[in-house]
C-alpha positions in Angstrom: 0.0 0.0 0.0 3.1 2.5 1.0 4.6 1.4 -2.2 3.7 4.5 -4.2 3.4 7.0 -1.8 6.2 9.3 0.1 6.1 7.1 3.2 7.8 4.1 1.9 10.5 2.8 3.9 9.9 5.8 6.5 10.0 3.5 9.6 9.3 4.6 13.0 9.9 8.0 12.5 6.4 8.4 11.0 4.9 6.0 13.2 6.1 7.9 16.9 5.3 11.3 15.0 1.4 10.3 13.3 1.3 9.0 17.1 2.3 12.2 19.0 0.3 14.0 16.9 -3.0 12.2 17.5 -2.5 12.5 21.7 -1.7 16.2 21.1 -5.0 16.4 19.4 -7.1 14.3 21.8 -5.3 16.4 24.8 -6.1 19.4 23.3 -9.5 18.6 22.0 -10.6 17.4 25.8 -7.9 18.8 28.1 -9.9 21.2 29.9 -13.1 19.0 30.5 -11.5 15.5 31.8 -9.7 17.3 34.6 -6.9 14.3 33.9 -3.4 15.2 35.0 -2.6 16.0 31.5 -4.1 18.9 30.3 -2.6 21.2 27.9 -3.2 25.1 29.5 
């Protein structure tokens, strides 16, 4: 499937980042209401 696109052979690089990205989202998106101990201010 990666074999005509710019991710081919990327490795975990792309993985960790696509990864980091979606808890930065989800923190941000829900920070503020869940009162958890990580909340982005």
């Amino acid at each position: 499937m990666l074999n005509k696109s710019k991710a081919q052979n990327s490795g975990w690089n792309v993985i960790t980042t696509g990864w980091a990205v979606g808890m930065l989202i989800a923190l941000y998106a829900i920070g503020r209401i869940s009162g958890g101990a990580l909340t982005v201010r």
